[in-house]
C-alpha positions in Angstrom: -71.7 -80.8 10.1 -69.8 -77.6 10.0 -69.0 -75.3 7.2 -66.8 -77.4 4.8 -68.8 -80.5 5.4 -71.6 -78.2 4.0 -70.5 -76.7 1.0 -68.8 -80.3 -0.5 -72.3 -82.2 0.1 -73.7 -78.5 -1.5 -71.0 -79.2 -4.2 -71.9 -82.7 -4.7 -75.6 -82.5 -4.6 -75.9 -79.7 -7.3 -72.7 -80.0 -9.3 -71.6 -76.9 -8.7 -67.3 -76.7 -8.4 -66.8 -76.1 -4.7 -65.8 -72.0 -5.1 -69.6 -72.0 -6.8 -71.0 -74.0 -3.8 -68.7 -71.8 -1.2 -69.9 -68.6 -2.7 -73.4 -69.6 -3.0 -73.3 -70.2 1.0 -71.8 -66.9 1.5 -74.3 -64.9 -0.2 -77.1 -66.5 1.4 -75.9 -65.9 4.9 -74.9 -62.2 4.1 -78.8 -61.7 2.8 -80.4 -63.4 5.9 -77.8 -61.8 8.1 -78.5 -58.2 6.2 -82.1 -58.7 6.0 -82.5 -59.3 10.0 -80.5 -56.4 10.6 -83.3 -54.5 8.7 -85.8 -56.2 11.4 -87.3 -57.9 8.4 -88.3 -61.7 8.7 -86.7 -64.5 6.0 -89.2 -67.2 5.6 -88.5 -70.2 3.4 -91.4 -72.1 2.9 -91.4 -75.4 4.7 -88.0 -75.1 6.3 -88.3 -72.4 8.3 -87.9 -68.4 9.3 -85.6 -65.9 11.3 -86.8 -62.9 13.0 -85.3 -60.7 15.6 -86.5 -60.6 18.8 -86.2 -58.1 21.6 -84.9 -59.8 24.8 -86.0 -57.9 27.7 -83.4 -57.2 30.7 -83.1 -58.6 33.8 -81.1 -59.6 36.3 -78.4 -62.4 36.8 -75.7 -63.6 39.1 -72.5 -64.0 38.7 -71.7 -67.8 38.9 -68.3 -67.3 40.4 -68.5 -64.3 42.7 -72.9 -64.9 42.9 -73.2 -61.2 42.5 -76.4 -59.7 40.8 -75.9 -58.3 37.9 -78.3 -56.4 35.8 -78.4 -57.7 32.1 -79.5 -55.2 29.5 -82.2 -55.9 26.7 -80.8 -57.1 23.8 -81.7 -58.2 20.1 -81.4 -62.0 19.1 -81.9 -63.8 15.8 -84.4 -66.6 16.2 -84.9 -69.7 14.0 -88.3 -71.3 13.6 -88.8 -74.6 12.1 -91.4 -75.3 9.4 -94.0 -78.4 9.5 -92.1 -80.0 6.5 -88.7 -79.6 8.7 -90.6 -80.7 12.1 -91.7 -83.6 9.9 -88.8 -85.1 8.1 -86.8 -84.8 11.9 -89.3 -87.0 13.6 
């Protein structure tokens, strides 16, 4: 499912016009994206939550020339899965 597959069945499950559903979509990715860059978690209750974690560096290789390179630490978003989630994927 990609984007526009999402906001029709948002559109169609909540009879919102599909601008409504569209902006609706929007503003919830700009709150979880601008609440992680806070460092704060989002948790939704039986779906699941975001954090940031701290990926440590390290070192890798080059797959086409097999050189070491040296990877610096980094931030990442990471998504855990709630119970109810876990559950209805089974």
């Amino acid at each position: 499912m990609n984007k526009t597959d999402l906001i029709n069945n948002i559109s169609k499950a909540t009879q919102l016009t599909r601008r409504e559903s569209q902006n609706a979509l929007d503003a919830f990715t700009h709150i979880v994206t601008n609440t992680l860059k806070k460092g704060e978690k989002v948790a939704i209750t039986g779906f699941g939550s975001w954090e940031v974690k701290t990926r440590a560096a390290r070192t890798g290789r080059n797959p086409q020339t097999k050189q070491t390179i040296k990877i610096p630490a980094c931030h990442v978003p990471k998504f855990r899965p709630g119970k109810l989630l876990k559950d209805q994927v089974k």
